[in-house]
PQR file of N, CA, C, O and H, with PARSE charges and radii, in Angstrom:
ATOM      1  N   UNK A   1     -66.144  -4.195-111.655 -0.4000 1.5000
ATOM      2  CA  UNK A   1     -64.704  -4.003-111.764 -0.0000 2.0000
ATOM      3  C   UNK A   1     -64.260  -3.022-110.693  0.5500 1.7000
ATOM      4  O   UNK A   1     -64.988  -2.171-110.182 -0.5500 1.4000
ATOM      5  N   UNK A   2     -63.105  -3.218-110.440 -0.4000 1.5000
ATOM      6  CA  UNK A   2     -62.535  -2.224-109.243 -0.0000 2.0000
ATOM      7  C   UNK A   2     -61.195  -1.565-110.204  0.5500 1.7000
ATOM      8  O   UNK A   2     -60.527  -2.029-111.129 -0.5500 1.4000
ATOM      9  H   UNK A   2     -62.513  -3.910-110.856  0.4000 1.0000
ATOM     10  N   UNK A   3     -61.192  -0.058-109.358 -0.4000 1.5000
ATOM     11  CA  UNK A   3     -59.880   0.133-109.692 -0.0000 2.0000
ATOM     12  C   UNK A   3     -59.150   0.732-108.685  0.5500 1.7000
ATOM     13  O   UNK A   3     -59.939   1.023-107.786 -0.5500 1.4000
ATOM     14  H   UNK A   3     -61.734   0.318-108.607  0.4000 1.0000
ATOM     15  N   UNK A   4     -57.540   1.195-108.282 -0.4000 1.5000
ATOM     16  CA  UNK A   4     -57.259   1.733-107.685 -0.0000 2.0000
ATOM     17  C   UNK A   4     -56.772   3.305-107.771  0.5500 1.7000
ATOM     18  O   UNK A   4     -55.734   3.667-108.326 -0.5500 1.4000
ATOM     19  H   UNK A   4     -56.899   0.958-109.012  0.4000 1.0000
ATOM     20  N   UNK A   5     -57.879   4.313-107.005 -0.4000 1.5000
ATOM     21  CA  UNK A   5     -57.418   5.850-107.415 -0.0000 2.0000
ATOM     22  C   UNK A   5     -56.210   5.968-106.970  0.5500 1.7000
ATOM     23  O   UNK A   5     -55.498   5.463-106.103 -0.5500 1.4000
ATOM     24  H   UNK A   5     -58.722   4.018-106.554  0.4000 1.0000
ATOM     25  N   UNK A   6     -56.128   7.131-108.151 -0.4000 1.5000
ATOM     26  CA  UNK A   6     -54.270   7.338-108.839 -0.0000 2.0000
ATOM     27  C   UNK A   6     -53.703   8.407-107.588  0.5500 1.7000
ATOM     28  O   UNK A   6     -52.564   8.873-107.611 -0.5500 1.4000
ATOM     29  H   UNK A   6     -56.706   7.542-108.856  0.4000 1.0000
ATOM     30  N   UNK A   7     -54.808   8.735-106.390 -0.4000 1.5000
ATOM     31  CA  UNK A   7     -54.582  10.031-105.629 -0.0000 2.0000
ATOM     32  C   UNK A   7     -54.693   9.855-104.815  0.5500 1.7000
ATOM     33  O   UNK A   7     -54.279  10.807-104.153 -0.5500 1.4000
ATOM     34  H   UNK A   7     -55.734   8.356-106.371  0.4000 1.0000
ATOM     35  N   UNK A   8     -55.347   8.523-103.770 -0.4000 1.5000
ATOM     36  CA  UNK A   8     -55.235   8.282-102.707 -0.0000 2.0000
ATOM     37  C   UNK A   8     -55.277   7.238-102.430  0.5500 1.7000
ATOM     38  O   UNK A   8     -55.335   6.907-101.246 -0.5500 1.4000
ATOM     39  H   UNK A   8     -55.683   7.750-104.308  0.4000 1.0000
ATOM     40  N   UNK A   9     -55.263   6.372-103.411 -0.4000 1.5000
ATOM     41  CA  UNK A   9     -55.295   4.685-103.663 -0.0000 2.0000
ATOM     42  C   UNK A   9     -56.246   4.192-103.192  0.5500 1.7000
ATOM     43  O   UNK A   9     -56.189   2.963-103.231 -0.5500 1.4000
ATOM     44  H   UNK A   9     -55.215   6.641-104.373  0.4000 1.0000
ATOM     45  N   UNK A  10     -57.433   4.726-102.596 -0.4000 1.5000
ATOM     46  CA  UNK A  10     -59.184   4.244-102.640 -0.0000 2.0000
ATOM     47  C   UNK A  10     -59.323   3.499-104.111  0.5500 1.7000
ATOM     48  O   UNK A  10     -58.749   3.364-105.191 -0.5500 1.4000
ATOM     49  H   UNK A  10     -57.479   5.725-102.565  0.4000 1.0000
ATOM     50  N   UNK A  11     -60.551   3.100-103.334 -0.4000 1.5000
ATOM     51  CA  UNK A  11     -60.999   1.581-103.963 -0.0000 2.0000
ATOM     52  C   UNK A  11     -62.002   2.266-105.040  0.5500 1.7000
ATOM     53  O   UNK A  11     -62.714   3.023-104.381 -0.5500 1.4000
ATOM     54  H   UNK A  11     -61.017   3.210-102.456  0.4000 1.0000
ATOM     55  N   UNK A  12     -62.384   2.333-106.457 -0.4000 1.5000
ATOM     56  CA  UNK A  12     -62.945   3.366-107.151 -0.0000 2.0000
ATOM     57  C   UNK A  12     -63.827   1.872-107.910  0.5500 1.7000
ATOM     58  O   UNK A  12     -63.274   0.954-108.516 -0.5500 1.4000
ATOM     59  H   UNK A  12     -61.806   1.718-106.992  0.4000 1.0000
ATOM     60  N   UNK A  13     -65.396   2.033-107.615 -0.4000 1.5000
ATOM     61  CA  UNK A  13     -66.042   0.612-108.021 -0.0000 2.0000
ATOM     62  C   UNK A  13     -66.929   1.263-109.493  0.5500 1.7000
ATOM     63  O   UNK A  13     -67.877   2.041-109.589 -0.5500 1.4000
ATOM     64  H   UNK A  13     -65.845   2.779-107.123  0.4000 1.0000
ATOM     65  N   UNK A  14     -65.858   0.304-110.818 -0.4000 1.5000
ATOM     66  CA  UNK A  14     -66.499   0.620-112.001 -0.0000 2.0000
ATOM     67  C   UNK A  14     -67.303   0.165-112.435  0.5500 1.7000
ATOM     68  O   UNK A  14     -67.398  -1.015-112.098 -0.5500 1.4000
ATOM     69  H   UNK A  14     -65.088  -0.329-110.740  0.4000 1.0000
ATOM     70  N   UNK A  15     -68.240   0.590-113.271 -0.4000 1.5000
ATOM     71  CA  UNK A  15     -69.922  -0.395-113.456 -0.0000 2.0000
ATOM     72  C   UNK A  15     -69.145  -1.234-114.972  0.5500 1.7000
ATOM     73  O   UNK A  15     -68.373  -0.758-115.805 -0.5500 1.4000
ATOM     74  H   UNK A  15     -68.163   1.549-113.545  0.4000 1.0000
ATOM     75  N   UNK A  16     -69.629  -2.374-114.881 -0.4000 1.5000
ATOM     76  CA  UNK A  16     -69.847  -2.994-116.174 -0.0000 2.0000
ATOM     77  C   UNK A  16     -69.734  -2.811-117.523  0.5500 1.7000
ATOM     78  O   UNK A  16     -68.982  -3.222-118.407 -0.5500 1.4000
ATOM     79  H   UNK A  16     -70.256  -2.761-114.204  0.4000 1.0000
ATOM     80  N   UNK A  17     -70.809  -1.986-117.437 -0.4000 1.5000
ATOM     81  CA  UNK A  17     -70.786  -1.073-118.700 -0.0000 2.0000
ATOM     82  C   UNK A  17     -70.229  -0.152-118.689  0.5500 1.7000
ATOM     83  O   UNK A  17     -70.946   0.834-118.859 -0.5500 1.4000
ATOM     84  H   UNK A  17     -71.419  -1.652-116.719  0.4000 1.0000
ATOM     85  N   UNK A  18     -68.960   0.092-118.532 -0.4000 1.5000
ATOM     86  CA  UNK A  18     -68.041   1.388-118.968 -0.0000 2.0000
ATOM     87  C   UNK A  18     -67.517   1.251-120.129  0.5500 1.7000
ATOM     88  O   UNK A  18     -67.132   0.252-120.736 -0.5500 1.4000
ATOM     89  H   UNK A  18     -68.377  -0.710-118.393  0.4000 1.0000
ATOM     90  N   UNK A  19     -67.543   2.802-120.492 -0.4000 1.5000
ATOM     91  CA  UNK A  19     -67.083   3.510-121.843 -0.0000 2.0000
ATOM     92  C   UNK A  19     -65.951   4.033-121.621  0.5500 1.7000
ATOM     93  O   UNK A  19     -65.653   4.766-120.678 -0.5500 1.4000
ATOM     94  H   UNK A  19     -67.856   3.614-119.999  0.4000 1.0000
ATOM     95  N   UNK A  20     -64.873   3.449-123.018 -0.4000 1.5000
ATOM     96  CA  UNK A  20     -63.776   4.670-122.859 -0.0000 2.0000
ATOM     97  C   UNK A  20     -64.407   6.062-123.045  0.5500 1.7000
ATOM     98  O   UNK A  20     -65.321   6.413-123.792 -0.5500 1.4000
ATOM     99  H   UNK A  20     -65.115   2.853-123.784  0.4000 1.0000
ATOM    100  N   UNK A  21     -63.499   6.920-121.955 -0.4000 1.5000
ATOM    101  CA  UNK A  21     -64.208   8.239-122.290 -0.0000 2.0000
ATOM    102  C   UNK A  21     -64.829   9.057-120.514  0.5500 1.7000
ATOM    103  O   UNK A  21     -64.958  10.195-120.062 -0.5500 1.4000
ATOM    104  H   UNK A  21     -62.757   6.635-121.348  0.4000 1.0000
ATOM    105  N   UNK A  22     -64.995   7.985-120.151 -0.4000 1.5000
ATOM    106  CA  UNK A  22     -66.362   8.181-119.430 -0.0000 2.0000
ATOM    107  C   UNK A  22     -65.700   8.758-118.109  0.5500 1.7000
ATOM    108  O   UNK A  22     -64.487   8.769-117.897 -0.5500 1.4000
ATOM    109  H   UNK A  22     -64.891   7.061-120.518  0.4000 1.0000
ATOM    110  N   UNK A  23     -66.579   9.188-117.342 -0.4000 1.5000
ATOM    111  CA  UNK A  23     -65.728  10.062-116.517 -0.0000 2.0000
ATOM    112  C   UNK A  23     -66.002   9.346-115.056  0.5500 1.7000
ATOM    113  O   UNK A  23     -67.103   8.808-114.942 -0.5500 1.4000
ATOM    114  H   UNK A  23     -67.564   9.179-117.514  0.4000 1.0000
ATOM    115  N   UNK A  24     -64.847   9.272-113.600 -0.4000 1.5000
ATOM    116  CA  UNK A  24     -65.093   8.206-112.702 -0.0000 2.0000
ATOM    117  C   UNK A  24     -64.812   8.889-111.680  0.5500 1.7000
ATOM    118  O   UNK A  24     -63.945   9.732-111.914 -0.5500 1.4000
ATOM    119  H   UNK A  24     -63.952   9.709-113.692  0.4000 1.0000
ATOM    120  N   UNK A  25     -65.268   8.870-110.416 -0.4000 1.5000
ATOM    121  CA  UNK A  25     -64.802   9.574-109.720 -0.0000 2.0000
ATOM    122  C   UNK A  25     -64.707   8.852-108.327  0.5500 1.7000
ATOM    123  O   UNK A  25     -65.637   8.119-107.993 -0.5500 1.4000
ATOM    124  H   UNK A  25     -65.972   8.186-110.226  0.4000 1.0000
ATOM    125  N   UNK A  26     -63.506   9.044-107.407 -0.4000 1.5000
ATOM    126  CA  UNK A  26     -62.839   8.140-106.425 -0.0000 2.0000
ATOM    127  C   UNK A  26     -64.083   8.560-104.720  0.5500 1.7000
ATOM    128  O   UNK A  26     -64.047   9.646-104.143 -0.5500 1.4000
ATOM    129  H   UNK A  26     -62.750   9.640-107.678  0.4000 1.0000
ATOM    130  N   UNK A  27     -64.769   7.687-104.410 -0.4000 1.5000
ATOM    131  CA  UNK A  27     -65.716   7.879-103.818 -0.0000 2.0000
ATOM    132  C   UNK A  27     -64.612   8.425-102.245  0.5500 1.7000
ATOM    133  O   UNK A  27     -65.172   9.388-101.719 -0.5500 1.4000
ATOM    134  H   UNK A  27     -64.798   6.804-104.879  0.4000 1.0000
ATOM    135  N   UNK A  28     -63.787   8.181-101.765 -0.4000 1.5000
ATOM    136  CA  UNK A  28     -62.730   8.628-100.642 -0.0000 2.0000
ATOM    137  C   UNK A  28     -62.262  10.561-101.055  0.5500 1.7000
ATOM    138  O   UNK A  28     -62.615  11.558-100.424 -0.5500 1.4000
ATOM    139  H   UNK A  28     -63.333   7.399-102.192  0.4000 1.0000
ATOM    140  N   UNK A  29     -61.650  10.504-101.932 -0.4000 1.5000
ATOM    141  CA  UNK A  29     -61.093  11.633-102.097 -0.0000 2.0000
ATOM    142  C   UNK A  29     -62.090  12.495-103.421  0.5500 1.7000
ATOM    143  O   UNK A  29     -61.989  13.716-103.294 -0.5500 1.4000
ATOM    144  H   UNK A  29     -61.363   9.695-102.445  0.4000 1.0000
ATOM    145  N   UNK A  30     -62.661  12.224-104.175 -0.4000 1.5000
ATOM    146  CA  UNK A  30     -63.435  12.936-104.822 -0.0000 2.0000
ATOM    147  C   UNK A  30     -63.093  13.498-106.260  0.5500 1.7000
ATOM    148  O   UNK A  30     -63.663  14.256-107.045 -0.5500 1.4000
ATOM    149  H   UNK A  30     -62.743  11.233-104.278  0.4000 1.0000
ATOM    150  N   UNK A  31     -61.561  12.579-106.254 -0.4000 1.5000
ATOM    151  CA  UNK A  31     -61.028  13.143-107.513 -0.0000 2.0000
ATOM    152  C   UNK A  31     -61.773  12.444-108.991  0.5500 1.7000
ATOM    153  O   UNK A  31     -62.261  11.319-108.883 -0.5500 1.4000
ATOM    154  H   UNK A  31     -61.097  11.963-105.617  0.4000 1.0000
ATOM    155  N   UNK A  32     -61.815  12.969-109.980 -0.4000 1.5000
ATOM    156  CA  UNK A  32     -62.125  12.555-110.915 -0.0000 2.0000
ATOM    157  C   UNK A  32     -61.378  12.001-112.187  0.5500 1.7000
ATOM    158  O   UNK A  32     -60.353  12.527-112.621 -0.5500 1.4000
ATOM    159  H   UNK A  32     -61.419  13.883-110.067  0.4000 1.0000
ATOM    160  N   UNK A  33     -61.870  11.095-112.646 -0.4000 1.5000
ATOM    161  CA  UNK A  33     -60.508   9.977-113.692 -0.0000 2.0000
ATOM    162  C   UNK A  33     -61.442  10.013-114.632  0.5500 1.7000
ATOM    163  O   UNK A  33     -62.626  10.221-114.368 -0.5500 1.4000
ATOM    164  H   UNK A  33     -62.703  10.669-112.293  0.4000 1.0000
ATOM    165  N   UNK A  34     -60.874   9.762-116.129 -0.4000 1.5000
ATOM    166  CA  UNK A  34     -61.305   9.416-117.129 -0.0000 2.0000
ATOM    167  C   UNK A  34     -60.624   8.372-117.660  0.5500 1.7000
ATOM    168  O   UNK A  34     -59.401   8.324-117.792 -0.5500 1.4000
ATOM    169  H   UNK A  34     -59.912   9.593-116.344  0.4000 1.0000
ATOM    170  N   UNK A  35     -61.807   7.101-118.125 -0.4000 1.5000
ATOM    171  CA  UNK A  35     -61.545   5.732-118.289 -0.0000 2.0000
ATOM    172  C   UNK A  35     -60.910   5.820-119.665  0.5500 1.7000
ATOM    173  O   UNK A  35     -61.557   6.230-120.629 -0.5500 1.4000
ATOM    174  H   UNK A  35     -62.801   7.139-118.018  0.4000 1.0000
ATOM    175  N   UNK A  36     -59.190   5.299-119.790 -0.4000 1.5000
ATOM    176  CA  UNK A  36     -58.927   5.372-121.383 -0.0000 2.0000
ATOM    177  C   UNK A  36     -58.692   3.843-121.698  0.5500 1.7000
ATOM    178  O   UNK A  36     -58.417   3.571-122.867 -0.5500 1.4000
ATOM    179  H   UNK A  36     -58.665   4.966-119.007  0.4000 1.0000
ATOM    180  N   UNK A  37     -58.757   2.993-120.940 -0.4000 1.5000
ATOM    181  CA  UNK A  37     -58.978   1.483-121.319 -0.0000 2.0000
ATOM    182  C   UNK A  37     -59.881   0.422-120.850  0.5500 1.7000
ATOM    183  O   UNK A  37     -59.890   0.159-119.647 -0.5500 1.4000
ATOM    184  H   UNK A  37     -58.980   3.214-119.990  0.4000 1.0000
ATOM    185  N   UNK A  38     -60.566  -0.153-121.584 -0.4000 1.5000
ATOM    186  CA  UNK A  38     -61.674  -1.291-120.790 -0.0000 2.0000
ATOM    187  C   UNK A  38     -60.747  -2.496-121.668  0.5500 1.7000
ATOM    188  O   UNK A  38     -60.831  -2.761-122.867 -0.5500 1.4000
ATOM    189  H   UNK A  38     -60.558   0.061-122.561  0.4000 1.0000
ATOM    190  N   UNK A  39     -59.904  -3.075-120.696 -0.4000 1.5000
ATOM    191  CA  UNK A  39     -59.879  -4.935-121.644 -0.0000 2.0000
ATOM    192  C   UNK A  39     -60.115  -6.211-120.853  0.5500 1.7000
ATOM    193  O   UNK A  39     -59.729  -6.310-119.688 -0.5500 1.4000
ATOM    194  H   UNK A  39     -59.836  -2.860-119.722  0.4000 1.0000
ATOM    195  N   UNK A  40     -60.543  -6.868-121.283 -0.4000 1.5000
ATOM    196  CA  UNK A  40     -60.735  -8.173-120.463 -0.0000 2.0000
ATOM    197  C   UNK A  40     -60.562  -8.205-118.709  0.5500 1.7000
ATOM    198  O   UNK A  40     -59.719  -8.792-118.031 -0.5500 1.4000
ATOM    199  H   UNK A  40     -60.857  -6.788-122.229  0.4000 1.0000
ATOM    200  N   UNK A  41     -62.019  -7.097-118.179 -0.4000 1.5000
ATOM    201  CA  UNK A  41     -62.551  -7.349-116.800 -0.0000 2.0000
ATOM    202  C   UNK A  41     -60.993  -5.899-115.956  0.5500 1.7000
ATOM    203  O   UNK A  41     -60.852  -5.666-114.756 -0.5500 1.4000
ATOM    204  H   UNK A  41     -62.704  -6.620-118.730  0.4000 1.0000
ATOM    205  N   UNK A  42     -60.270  -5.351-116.964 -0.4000 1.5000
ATOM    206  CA  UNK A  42     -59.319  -4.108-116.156 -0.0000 2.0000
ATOM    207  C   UNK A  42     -59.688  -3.262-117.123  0.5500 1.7000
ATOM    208  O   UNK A  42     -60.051  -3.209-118.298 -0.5500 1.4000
ATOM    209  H   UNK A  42     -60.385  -5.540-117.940  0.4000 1.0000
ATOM    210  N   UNK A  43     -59.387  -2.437-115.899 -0.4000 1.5000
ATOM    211  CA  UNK A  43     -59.615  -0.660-116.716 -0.0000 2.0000
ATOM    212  C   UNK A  43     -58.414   0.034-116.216  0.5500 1.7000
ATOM    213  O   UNK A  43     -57.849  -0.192-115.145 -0.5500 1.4000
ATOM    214  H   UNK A  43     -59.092  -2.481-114.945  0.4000 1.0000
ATOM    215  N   UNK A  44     -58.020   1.086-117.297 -0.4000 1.5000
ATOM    216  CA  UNK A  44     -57.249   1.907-117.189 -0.0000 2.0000
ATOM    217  C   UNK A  44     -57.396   3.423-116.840  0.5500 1.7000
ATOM    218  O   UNK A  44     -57.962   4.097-117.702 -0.5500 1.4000
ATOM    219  H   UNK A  44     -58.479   1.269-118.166  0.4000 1.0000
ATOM    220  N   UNK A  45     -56.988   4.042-115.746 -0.4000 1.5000
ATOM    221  CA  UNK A  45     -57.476   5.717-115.844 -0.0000 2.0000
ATOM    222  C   UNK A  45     -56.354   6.284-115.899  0.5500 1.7000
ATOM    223  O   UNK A  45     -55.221   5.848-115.696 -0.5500 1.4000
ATOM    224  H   UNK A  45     -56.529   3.495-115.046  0.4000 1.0000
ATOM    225  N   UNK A  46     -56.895   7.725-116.312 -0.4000 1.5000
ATOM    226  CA  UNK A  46     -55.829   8.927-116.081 -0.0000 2.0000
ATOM    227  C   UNK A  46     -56.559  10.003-115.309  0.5500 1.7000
ATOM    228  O   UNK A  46     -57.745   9.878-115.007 -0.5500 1.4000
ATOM    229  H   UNK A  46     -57.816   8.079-116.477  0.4000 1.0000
ATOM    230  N   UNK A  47     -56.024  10.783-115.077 -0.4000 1.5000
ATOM    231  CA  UNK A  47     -56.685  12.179-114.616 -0.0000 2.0000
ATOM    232  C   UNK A  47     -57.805  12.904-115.402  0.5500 1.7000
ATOM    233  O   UNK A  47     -57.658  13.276-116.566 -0.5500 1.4000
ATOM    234  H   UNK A  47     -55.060  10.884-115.323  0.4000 1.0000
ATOM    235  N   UNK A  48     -58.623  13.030-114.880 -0.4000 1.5000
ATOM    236  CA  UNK A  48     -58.881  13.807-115.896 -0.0000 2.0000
ATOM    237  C   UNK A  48     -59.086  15.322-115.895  0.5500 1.7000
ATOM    238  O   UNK A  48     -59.404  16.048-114.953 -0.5500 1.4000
ATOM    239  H   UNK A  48     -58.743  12.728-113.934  0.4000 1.0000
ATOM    240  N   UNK A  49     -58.773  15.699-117.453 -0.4000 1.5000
ATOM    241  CA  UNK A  49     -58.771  17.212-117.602 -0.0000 2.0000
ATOM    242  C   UNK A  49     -59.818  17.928-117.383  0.5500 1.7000
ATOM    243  O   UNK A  49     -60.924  17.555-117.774 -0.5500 1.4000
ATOM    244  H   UNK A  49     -58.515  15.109-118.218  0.4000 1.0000
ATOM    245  N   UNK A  50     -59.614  19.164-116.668 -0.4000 1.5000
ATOM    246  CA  UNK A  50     -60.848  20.278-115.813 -0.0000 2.0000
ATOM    247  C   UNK A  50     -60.770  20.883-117.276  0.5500 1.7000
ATOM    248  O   UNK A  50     -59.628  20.730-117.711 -0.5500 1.4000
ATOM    249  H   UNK A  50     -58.715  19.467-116.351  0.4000 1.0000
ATOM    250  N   UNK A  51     -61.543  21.470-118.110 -0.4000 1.5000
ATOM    251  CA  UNK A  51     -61.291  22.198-119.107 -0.0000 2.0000
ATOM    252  C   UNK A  51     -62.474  23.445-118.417  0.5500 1.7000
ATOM    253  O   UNK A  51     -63.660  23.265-118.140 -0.5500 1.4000
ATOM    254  H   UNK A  51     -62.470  21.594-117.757  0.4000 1.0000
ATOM    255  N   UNK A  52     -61.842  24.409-118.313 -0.4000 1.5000
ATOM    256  CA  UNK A  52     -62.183  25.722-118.575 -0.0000 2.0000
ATOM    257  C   UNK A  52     -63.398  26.330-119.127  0.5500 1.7000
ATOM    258  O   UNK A  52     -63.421  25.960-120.301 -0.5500 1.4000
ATOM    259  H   UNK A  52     -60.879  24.555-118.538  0.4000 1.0000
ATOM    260  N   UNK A  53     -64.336  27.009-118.916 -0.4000 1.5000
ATOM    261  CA  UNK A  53     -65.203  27.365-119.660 -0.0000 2.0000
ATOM    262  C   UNK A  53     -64.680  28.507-120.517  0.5500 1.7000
ATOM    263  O   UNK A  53     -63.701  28.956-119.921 -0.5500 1.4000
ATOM    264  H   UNK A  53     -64.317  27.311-117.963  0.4000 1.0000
ATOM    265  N   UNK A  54     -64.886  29.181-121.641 -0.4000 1.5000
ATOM    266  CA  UNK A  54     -63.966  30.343-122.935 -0.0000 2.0000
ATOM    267  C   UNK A  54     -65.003  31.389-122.732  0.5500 1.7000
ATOM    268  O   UNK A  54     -66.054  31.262-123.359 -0.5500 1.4000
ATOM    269  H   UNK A  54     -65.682  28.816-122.124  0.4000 1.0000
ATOM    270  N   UNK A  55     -64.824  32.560-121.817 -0.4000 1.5000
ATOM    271  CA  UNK A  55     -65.813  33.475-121.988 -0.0000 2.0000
ATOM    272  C   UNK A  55     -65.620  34.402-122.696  0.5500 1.7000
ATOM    273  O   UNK A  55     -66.164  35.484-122.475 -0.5500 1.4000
ATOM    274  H   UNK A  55     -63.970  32.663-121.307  0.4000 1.0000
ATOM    275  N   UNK A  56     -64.612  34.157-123.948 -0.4000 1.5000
ATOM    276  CA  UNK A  56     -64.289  34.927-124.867 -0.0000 2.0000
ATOM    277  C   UNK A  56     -63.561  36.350-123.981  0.5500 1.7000
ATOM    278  O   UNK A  56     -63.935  37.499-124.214 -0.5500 1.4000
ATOM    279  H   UNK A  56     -64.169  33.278-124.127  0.4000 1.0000
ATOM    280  N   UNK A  57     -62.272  35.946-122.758 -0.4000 1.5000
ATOM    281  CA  UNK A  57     -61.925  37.028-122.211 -0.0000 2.0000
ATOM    282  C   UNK A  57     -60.391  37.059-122.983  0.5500 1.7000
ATOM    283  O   UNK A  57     -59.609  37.985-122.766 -0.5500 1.4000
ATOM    284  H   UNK A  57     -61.968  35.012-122.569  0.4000 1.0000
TER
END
């Protein structure tokens, strides 16, 4: 499956077996997407969230 990144419109090549969830990253620009839809041969991304590590500061 192919998709098109949301950040530089590179060509982002998804494996088969993708999981919602799963995390993708745009081989041109380096940004990273998280897959929130697999349906019939398209996938859907969004951005995905950097979460922070909590060093209890």
């Amino acid at each position: 499956m192919k998709a098109k990144c949301l950040e530089c419109e590179g060509e982002i090549t998804i494996p088969d077996d993708v999981v919602e969830g799963e995390i993708v990253s745009c081989p041109d620009c380096g940004a990273d997407f998280e897959v929130v839809e697999v349906s019939s041969g398209k996938v859907e991304l969004k951005a995905a969230e950097m979460v922070g590590e909590d060093w209890g500061e």
